[in-house]
C-alpha positions as CSV (number, residue, x, y, z in Angstrom):
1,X,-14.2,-17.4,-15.2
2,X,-15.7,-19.0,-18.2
3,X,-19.2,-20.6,-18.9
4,X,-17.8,-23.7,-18.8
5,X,-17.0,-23.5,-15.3
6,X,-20.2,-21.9,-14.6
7,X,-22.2,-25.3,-15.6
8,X,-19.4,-27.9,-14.5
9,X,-20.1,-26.0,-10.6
10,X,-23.9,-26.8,-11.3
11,X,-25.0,-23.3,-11.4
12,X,-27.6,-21.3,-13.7
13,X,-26.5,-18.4,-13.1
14,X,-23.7,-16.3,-10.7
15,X,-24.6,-14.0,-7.9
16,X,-22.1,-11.8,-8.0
17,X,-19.6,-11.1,-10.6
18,X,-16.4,-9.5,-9.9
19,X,-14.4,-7.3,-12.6
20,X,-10.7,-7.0,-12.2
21,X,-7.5,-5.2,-13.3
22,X,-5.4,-7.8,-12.2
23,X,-4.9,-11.9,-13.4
24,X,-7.2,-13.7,-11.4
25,X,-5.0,-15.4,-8.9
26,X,-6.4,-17.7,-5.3
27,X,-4.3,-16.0,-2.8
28,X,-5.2,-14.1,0.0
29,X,-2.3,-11.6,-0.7
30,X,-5.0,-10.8,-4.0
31,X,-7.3,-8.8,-2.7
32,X,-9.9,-10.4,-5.2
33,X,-9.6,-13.7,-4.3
34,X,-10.0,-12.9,-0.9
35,X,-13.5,-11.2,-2.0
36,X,-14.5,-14.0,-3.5
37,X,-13.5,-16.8,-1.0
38,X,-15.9,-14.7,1.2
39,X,-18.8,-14.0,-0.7
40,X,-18.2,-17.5,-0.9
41,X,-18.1,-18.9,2.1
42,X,-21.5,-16.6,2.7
43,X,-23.2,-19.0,0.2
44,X,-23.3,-16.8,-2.4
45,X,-22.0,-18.3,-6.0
46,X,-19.5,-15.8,-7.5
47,X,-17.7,-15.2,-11.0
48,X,-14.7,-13.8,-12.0
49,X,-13.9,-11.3,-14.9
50,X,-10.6,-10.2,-15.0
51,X,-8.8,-8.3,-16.9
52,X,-11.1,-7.8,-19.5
53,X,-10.6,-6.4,-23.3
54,X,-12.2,-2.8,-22.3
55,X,-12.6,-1.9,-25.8
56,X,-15.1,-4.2,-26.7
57,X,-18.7,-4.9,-25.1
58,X,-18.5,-8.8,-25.3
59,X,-15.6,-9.3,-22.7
60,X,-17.9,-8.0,-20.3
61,X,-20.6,-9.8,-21.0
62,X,-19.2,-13.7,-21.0
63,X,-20.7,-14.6,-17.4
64,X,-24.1,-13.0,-18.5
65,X,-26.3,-11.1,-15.9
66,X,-25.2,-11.9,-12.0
67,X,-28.2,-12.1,-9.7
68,X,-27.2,-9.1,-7.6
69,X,-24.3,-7.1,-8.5
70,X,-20.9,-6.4,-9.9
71,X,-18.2,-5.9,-7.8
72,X,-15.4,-3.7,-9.4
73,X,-12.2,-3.5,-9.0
74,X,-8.5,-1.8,-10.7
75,X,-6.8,-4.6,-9.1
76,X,-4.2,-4.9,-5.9
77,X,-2.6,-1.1,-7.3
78,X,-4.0,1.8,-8.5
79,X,-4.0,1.9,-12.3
80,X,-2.3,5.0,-12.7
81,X,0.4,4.1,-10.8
82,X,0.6,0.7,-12.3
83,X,0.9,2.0,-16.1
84,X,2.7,4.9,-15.5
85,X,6.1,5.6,-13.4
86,X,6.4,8.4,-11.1
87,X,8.6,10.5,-13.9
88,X,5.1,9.8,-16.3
89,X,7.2,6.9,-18.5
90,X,4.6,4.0,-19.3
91,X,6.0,1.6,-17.2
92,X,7.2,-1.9,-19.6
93,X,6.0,-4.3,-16.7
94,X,2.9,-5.0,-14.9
95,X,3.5,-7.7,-11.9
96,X,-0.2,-8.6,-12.2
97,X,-0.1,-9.5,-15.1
98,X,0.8,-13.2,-17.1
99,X,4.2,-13.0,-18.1
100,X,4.4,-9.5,-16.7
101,X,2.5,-7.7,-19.9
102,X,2.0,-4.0,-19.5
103,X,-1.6,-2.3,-20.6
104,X,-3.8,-5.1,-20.1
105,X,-5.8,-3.0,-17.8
106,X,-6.7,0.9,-19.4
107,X,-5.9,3.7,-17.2
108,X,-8.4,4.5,-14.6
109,X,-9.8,1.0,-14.8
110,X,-12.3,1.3,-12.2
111,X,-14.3,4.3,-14.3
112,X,-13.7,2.5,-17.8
113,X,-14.9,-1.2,-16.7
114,X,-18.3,0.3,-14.6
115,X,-19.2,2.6,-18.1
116,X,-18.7,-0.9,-19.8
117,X,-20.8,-2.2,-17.5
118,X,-23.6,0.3,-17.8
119,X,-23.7,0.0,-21.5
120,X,-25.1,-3.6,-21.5
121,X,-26.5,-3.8,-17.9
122,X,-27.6,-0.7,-17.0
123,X,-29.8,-1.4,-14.2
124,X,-27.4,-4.1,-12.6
125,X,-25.9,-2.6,-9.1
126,X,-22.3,-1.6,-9.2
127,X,-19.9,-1.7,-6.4
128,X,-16.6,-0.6,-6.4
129,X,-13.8,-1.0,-3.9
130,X,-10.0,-1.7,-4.3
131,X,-7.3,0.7,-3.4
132,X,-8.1,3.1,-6.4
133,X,-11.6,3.3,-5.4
134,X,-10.8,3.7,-1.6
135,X,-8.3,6.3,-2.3
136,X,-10.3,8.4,-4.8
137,X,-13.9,8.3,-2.2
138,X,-13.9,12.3,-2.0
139,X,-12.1,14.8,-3.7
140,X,-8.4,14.4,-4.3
141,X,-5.2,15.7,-6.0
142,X,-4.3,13.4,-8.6
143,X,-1.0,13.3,-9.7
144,X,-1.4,12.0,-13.4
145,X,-4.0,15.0,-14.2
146,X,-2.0,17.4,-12.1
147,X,-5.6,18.5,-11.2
148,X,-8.4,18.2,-8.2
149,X,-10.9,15.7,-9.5
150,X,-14.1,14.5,-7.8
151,X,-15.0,11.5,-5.9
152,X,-14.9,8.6,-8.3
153,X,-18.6,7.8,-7.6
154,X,-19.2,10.7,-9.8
155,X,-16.7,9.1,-12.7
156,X,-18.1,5.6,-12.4
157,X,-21.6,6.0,-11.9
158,X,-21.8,3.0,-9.1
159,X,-24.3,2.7,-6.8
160,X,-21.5,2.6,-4.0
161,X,-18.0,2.3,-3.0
162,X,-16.4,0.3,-0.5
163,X,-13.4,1.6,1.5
164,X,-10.7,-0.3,3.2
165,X,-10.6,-3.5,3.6
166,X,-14.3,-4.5,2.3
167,X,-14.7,-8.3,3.2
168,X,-17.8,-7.4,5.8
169,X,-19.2,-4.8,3.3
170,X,-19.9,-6.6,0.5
171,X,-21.5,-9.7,2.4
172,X,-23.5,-7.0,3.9
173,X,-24.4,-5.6,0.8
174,X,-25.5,-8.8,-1.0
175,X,-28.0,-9.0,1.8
176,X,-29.2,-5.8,1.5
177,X,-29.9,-6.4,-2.3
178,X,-30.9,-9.8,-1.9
179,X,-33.5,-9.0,0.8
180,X,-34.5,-5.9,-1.0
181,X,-32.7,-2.9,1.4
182,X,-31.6,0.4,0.8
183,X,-27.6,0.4,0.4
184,X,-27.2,3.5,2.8
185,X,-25.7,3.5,5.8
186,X,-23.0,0.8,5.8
187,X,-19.8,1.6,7.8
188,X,-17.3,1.5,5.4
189,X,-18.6,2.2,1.7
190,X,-19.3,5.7,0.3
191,X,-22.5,6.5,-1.5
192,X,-24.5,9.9,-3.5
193,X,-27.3,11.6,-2.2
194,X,-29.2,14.4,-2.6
195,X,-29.3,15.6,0.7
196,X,-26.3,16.1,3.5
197,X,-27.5,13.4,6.2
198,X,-26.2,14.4,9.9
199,X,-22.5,14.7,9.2
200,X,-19.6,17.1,8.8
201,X,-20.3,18.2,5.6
202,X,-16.3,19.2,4.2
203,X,-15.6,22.5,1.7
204,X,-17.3,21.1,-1.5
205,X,-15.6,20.0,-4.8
206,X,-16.0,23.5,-6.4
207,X,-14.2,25.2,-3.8
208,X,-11.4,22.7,-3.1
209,X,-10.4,22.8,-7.0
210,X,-10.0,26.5,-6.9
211,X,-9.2,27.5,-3.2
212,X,-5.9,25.3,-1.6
213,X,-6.4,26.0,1.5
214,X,-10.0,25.1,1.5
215,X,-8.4,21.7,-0.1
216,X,-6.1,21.1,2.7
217,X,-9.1,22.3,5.2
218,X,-11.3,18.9,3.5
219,X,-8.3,17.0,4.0
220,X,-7.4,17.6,7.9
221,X,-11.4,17.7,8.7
222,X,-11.6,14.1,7.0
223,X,-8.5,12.8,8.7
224,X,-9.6,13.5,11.9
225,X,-12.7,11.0,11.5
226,X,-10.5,8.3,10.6
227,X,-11.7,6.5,14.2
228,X,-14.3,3.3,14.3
229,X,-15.3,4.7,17.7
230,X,-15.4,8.2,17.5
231,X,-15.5,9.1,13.7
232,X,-18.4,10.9,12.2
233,X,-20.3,10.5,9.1
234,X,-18.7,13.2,6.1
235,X,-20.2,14.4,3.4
236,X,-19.1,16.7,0.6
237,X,-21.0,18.4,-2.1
238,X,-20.2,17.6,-5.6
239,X,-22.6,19.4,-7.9
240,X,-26.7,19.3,-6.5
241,X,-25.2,15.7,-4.5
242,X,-23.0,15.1,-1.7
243,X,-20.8,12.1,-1.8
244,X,-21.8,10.9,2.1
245,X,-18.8,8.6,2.9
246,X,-19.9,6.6,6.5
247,X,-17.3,5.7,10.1
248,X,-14.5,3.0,8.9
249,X,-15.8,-0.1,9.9
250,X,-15.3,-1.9,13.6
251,X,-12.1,-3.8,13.6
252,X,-12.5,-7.3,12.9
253,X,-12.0,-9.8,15.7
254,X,-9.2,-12.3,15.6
255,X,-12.2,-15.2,15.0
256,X,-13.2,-12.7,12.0
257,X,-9.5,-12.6,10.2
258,X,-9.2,-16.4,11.2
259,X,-12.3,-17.3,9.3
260,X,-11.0,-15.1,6.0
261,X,-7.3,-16.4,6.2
262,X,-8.6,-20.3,6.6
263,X,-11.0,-20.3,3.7
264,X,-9.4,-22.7,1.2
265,X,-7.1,-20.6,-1.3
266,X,-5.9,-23.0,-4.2
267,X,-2.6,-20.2,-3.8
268,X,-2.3,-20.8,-7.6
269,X,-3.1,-18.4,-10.9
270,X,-5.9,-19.4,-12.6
271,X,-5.5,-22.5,-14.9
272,X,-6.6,-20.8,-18.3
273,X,-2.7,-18.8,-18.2
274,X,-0.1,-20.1,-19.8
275,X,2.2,-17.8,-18.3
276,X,3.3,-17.2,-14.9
277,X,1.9,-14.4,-12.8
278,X,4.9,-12.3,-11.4
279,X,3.4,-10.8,-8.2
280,X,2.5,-14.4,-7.3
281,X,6.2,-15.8,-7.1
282,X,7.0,-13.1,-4.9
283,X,4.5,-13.9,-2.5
284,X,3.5,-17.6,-3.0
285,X,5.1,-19.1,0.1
286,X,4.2,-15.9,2.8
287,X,1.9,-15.4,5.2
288,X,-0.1,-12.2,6.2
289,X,-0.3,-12.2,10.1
290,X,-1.9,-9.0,10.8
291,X,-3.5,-5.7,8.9
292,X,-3.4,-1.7,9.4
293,X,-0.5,-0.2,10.6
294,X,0.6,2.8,13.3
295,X,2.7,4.7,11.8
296,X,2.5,8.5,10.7
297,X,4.3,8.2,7.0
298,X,3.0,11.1,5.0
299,X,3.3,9.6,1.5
300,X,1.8,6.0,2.4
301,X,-1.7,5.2,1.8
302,X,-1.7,2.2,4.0
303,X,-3.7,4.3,6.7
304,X,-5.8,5.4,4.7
305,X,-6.7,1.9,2.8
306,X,-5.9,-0.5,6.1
307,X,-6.8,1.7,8.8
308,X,-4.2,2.9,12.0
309,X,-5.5,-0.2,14.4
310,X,-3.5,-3.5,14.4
311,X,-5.8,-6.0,13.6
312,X,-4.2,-9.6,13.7
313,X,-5.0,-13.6,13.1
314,X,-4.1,-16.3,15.9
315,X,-0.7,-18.3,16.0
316,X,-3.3,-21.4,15.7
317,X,-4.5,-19.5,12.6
318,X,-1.4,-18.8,11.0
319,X,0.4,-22.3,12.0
320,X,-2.5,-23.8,9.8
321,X,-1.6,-21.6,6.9
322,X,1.8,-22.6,7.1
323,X,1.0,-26.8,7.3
324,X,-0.8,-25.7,3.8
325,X,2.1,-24.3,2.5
326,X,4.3,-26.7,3.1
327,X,2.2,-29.4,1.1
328,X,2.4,-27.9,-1.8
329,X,4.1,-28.6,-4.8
330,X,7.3,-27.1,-5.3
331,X,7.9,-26.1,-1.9
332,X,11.2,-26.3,-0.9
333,X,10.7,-25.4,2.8
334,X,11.3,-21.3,3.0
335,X,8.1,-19.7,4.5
336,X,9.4,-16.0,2.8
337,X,7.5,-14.1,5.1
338,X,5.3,-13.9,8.5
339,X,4.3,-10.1,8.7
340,X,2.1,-7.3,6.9
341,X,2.8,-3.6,6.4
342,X,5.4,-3.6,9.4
343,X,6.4,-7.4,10.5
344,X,7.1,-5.9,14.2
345,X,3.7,-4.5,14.5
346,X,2.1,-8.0,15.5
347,X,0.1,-7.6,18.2
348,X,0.5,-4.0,18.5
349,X,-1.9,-2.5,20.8
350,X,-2.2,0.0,24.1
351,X,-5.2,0.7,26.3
352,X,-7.3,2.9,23.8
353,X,-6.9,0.7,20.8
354,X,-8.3,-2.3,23.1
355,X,-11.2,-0.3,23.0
356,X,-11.5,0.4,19.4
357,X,-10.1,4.2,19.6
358,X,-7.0,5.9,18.7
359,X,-6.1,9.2,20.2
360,X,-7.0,12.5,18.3
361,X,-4.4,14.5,20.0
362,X,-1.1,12.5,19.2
363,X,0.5,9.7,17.4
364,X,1.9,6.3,18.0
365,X,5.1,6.6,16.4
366,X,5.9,10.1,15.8
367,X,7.9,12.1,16.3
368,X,9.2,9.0,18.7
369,X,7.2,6.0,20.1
370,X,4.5,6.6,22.1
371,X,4.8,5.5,26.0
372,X,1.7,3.6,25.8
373,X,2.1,1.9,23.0
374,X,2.8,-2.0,23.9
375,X,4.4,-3.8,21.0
376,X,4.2,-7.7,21.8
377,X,7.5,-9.0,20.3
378,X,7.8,-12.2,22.5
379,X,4.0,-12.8,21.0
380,X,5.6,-12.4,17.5
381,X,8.8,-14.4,18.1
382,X,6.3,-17.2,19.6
383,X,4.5,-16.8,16.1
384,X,8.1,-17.3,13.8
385,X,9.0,-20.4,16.1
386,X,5.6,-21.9,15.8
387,X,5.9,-21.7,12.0
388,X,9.7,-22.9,12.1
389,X,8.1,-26.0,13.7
390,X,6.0,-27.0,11.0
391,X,7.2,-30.5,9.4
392,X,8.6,-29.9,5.8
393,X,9.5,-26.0,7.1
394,X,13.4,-25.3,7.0
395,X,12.9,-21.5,8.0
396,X,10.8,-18.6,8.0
397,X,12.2,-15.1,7.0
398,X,10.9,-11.4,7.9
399,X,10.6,-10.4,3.9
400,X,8.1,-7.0,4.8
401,X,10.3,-5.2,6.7
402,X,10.4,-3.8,10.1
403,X,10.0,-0.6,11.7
404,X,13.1,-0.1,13.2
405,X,12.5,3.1,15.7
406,X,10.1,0.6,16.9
407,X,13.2,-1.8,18.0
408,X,13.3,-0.5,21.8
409,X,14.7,-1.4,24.9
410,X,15.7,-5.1,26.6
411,X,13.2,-6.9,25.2
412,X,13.7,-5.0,21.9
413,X,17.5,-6.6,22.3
414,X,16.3,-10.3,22.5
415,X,13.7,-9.9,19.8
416,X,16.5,-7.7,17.1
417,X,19.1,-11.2,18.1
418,X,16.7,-13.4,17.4
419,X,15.7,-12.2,14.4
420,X,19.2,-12.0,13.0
421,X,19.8,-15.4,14.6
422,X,17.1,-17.1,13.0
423,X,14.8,-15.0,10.6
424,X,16.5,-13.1,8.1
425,X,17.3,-14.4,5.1
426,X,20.7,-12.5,4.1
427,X,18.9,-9.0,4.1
428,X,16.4,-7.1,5.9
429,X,14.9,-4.1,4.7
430,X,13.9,-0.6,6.8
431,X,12.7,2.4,5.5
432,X,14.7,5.3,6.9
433,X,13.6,7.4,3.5
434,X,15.9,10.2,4.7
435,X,18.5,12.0,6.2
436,X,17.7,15.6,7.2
437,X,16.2,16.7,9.8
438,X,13.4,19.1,8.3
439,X,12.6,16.1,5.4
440,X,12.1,13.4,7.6
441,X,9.9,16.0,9.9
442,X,8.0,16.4,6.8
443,X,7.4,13.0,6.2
444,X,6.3,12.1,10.1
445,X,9.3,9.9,10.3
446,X,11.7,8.9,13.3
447,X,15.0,10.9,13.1
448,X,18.3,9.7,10.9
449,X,20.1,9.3,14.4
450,X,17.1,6.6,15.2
451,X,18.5,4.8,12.0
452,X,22.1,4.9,12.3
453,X,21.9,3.5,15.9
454,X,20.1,0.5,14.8
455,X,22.2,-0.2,12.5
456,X,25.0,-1.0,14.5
457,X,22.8,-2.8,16.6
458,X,22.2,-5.0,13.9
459,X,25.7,-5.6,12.6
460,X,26.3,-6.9,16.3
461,X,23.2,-9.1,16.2
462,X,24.5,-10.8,12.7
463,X,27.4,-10.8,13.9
464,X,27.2,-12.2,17.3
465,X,25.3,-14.9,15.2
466,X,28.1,-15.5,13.3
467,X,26.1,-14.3,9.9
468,X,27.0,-11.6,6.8
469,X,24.0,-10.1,6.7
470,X,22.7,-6.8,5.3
471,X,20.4,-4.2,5.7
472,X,18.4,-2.8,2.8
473,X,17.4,0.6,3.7
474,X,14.9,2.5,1.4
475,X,15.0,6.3,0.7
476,X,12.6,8.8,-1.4
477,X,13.9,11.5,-3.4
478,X,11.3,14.6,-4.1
479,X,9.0,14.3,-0.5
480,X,7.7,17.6,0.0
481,X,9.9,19.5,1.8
482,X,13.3,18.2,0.0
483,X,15.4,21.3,-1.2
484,X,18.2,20.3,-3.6
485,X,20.6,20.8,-0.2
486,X,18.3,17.9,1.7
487,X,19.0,16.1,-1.5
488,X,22.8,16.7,-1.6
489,X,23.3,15.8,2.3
490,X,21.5,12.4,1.4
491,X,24.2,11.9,-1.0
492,X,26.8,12.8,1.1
493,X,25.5,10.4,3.2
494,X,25.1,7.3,1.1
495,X,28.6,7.5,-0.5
496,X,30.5,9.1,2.5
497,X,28.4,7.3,5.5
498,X,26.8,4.3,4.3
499,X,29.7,3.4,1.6
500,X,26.9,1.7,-0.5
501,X,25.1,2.6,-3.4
502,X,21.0,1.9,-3.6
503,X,20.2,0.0,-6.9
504,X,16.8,0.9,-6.9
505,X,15.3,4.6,-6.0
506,X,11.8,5.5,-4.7
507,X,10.7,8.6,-6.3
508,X,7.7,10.6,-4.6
509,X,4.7,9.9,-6.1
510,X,1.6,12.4,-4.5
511,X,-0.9,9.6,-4.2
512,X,-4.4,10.5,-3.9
513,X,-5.9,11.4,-0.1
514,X,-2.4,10.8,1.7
515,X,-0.8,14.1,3.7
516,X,2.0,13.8,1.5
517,X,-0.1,14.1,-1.9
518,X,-2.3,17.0,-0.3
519,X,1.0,19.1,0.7
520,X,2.5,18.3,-2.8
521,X,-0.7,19.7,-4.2
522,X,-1.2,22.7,-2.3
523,X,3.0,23.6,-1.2
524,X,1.6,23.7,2.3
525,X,1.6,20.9,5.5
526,X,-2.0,20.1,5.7
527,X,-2.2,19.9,8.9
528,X,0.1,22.6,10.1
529,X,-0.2,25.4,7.1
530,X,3.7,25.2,7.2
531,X,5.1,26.3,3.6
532,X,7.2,22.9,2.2
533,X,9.5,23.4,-0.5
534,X,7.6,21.0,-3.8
535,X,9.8,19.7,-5.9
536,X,7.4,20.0,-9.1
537,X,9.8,20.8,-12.2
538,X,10.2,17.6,-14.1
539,X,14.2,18.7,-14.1
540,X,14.3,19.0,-9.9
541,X,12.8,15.6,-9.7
542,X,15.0,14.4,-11.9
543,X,18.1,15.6,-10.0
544,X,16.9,14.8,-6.4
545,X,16.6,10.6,-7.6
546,X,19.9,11.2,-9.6
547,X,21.6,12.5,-6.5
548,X,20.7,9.0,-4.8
549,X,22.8,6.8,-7.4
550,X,25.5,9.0,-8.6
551,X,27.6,5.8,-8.8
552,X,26.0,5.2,-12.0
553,X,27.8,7.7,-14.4
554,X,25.2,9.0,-16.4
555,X,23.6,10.2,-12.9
556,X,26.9,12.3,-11.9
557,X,27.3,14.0,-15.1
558,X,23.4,15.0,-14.8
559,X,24.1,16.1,-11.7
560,X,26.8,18.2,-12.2
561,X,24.9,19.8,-15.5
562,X,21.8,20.3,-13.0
563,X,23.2,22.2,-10.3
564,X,25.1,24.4,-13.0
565,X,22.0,24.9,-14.5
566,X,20.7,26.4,-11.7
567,X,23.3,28.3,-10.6
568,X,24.3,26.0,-7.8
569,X,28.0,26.1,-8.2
570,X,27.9,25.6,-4.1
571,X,26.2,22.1,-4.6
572,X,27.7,21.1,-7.8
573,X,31.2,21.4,-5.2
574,X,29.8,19.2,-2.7
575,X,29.5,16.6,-5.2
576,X,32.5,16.7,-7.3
577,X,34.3,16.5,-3.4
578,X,32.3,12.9,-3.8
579,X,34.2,11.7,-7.3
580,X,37.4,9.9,-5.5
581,X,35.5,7.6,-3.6
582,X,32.6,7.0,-6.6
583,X,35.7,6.4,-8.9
584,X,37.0,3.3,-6.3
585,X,33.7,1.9,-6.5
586,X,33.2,1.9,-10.0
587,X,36.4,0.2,-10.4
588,X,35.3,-2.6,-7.3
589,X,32.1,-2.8,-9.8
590,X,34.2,-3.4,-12.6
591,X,36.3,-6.1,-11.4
592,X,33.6,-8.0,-9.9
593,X,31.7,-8.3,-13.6
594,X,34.3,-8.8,-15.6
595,X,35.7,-12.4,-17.0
């Protein structure tokens, strides 16, 4: 990261220098470490800029001119969403950050460090990746502009952008450059040309900003090629170019992932901070077992970023990663996690996806489980017991999250008690995100029935195992689709059903290229043309996430000034009917903080 460092390693000079929103930290949950560890490990030698002072020239400039490119990056989350909350308040925190400072990074920090870039070397390659750049490689909604805006190719100027998870594109591309090829066709990465090359070519930028349904037509033509077997090369005009984005790349083998998980992360923040690196404590003692994940959520952009195919590491693999965790300092034997995006998709597979496909026609997890779809949960339990085993380990916790409509049948049983016998640590967390019916159809999620059944299931499972244990289920207020009654029923639920009260609430955000952003956008299903109801007055998303805590007071009172407001004396009704029991537990809230 320094000079210094440079000549202590013995080098004249870096190959690649990557630029990063976020504190340089040697994790593999850091999506630039795990970069670098592999340009590494290709015997290439590789610097680190990160987070650097945008608004002057010199910041950018103190590991001088790499051999063959800059890799840029926002960081591990989209800048946007990182500076600014979903009600556009500058958020006061930023997890990747020392010591949790907000606005180290600008907004849109891929665009602003690449123009940086090109002002003092302007003929040096730049390649972009990250999940800002993956989510913004052809034309989007984005939320923060309230306004289509091209690919960000366009903004930034780069010579290409890699999608998804890049570790086999950018060795590829340093070996392109270094032997003097073209940076075209690469599965994976994005790039400008003059010419359409033999591809769907999607409604063009000019028409998708002025024409929604020629924006939702882009959208469900580009989803549809989201297969490594059977997906096509896209292309879509922007101007006199088209931004040509080539087939996601073949899913790695397990030996692949191995290799990547094994390479020697310190797991520490770089030594030049004198302050802690929040993300970092959250995740210092986990373990990523597998990538990409099934399900169907509109609003997520894991699919989009990670791909629909489970890809995952060995139990030999991951046993190793948890002997180096437990010689570390300050370990005090809690492995906090074994998972990815869903813990219980492990090993997920079925006939098709053994042969690098999905199916066009249907879905694994919506709107129920697919027959075919094999989920491997003795394979996954073998995994936790493996890592329990590990000398100096005391015991290993599911901290991701589960997919609980996935919980199913006999061996669904065993594998839901032994997880509340052995691997949850107090709480587990599940994502129902809704009540009704027509929301949670919406967002492509399992019905509420799906939820409330597993829960009882797992209040027997703790308490056949003799343990207080919780669940911690998360819900979204404003999803397309969500009238102020969907809203009302979800409270209803929570204080009259649940008999809890969330202390933190997901708000929608439309994030760019997910089904959810495109149908917030355009007021229509993209893939159906069914009209959704859009929550877009700053007031309705207010009272939708207010509806979801009214045990704080301020909330209620809102609430009840809200629906009068709009002339919903029938809803204001329903939730004054609420006010006995949300008086008992502000008074059991009460006595359990006072002296």
């Amino acid at each position: 990261m320094s000079r210094a460092e440079v000549r202590a390693l013995g080098w004249d000079e870096c190959d690649v220098i990557i630029v990063s929103g976020d504190a340089y930290v040697d994790h593999p949950s850091f999506g630039s470490a795990v970069i670098v560890r592999v340009l590494l490990d290709a015997g290439y030698r590789v610097g680190v800029i990160a987070q650097p002072d945008w608004k002057v020239r010199d910041d950018f400039e103190r590991l001088g001119r790499p051999r063959l490119f800059f890799g840029v990056t926002a960081g591990n989350v989209d800048s946007m969403l990182s500076s600014y909350s979903p009600g556009m308040s500058a958020r006061k925190r930023d997890d990747y950050s020392p010591g949790g400072r907000p606005r180290l990074r600008p907004y849109r920090a891929t665009t602003v460090y690449c123009n940086r870039l090109r002002e003092s070397f302007h003929d040096v390659p730049l390649v972009i990746g990250g999940i800002e750049a993956s989510l913004r490689r052809l034309a989007h909604y984005d939320y923060w502009d309230d306004a289509v805006r091209g690919s960000i190719l366009t903004d930034t100027r780069a010579d290409v952008l890699t999608y998804g998870m890049a570790e086999l594109q950018v060795v590829e591309i340093a070996h392109r450059l270094e032997t003097g090829d073209e940076l075209d066709g690469i599965r994976g990465t994005c790039v400008m040309r003059r010419d359409a090359p033999d591809a769907l070519v999607l409604p063009g930028l000019d028409e998708v900003r002025t024409d929604r349904r020629k924006f939702n037509e882009a959208f469900s033509l580009w989803a549809g090629e989201s297969d490594s077997s059977k997906g096509r090369v896209v292309a879509q005009r922007h101007g006199d170019r088209y931004v040509v984005q080539y087939p996601i790349r073949e899913p790695m083998s397990k030996d692949q992932l191995d290799r990547i998980y094994d390479l020697p992360y310190s797991r520490v923040a770089h030594p030049s901070y004198k302050e802690p690196v929040p993300a970092l404590e959250t995740v210092k003692f986990s373990i990523t077992s597998h990538r990409g994940c099934l399900g169907s959520c509109t609003f997520c952009s894991l699919r989009a970023h990670q791909g629909r195919l489970i890809q995952w590491r060995s139990e030999a693999s991951i046993v190793r990663e948890a002997r180096a965790i437990a010689r570390m300092p300050g370990f005090k034997g809690h492995i906090t996690d074994v998972g990815g995006p869903t813990a219980n998709m492990y090993a997920a597979s079925c006939a098709k996806m053994r042969s690098g496909s999905t199916c066009g026609d249907r879905e694994c997890t919506w709107p129920v489980k697919c027959p075919n779809l094999e989920i491997d949960y003795e394979r996954e339990l073998a995994v936790l017991d493996a890592v329990a085993r590990v000398p100096g380990v005391k015991k290993v916790s599911i901290g991701t999250g589960i997919r609980h409509d996935l919980i199913q049948g006999s061996a669904g049983k065993r594998y839901l008690e032994q997880l509340c016998g052995h691997h949850v640590s107090g709480q587990l967390r599940v994502a129902p995100e809704h009540v009704s019916g027509r929301v949670l159809d919406a967002m492509r999620k399992a019905g509420h029935r799906t939820y409330v059944e597993f829960r009882e299931r797992f209040r027997e499972a703790s308490n056949r195992a003799g343990k207080k244990q919780y669940l911690i289920p998360y819900f979204i207020s404003g999803h397309p689709g969500a009238t102020l009654e969907d809203a009302v029923e979800l409270a209803e639920y929570l204080v009259r059903g649940e008999r809890f009260f969330i202390r933190q609430v997901q708000q929608f955000t439309p994030l760019p290229m997910t089904a959810a952003g495109a149908a917030y956008h355009t007021g229509q299903d993209p893939f159906t043309g069914r009209a959704l109801h859009v929550a877009r007055d700053p007031g309705e998303q207010k009272l939708q996430r207010a509806l979801l805590q009214l045990q704080v007071e301020a909330n209620y009172r809102l609430a009840l000034a809200e629906l009068e407001r709009l002339d919903r004396a029938d809803l204001a009704r329903r939730v004054r009917l609420l006010r006995p029991m949300l008086a008992r537990a502000w008074e059991r809230a009460r006595q359990r903080v006072s002296p």
